[in-house]
C-alpha positions as CSV (number, residue, x, y, z in Angstrom):
1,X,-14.1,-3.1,24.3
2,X,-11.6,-4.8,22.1
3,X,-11.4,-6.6,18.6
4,X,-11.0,-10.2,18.2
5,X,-10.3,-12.2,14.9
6,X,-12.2,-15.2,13.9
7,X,-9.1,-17.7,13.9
8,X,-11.5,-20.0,12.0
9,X,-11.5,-17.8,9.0
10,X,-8.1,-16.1,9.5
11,X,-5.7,-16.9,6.7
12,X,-3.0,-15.7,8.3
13,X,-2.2,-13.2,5.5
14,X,-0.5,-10.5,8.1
15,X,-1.9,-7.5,7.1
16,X,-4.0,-6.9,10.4
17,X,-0.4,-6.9,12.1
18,X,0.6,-4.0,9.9
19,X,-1.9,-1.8,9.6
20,X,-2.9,-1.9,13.9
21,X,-1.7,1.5,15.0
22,X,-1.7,0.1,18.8
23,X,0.3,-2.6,17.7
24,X,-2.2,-5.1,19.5
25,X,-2.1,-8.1,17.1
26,X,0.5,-10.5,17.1
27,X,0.6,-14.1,15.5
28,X,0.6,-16.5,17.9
29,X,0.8,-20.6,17.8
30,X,-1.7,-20.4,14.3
31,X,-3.2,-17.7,14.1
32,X,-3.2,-13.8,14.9
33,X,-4.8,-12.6,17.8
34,X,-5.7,-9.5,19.3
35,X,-4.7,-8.2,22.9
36,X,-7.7,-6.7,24.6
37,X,-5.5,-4.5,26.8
38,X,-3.6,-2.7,24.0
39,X,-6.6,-2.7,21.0
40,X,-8.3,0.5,21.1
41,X,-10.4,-0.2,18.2
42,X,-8.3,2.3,16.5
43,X,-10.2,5.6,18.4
44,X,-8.5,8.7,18.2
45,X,-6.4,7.4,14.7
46,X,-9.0,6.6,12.7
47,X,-12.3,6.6,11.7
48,X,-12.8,2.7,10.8
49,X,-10.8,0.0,13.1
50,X,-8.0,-1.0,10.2
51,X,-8.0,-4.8,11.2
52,X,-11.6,-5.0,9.8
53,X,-10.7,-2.7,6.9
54,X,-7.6,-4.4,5.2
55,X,-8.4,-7.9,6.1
56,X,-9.4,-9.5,3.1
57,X,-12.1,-11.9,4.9
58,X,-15.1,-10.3,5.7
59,X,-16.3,-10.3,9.3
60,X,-13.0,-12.1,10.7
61,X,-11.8,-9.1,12.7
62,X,-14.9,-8.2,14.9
63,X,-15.7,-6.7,18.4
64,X,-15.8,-9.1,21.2
């Protein structure tokens, strides 16, 4: 399973993009997005998946 982000709430700060070890998010048309097939929730780096942990909108980056 992957992450997804919320474009709704997304303010397109960037900071998913930086901190995503898998480098699975990418901004595209207005919004980020995640790619499924490299996101892998950040096992084996981390304890906590860092797109939910330095976004500064709650619940925007969540499982799909």
């Amino acid at each position: 399973m992957a992450f997804k982000i919320i474009a709704s709430q997304c303010t397109q700060c960037g900071a998913c993009e930086f901190e995503c070890p898998s480098g699975a998010i990418k901004f595209k048309g207005e919004s980020y997005v995640v790619e499924p097939q490299k996101c892998t929730e950040c096992e084996g780096a981390f304890e906590t998946q860092q797109c939910a942990s330095v976004c500064p909108v709650p619940k925007t980056c969540i499982p799909a």
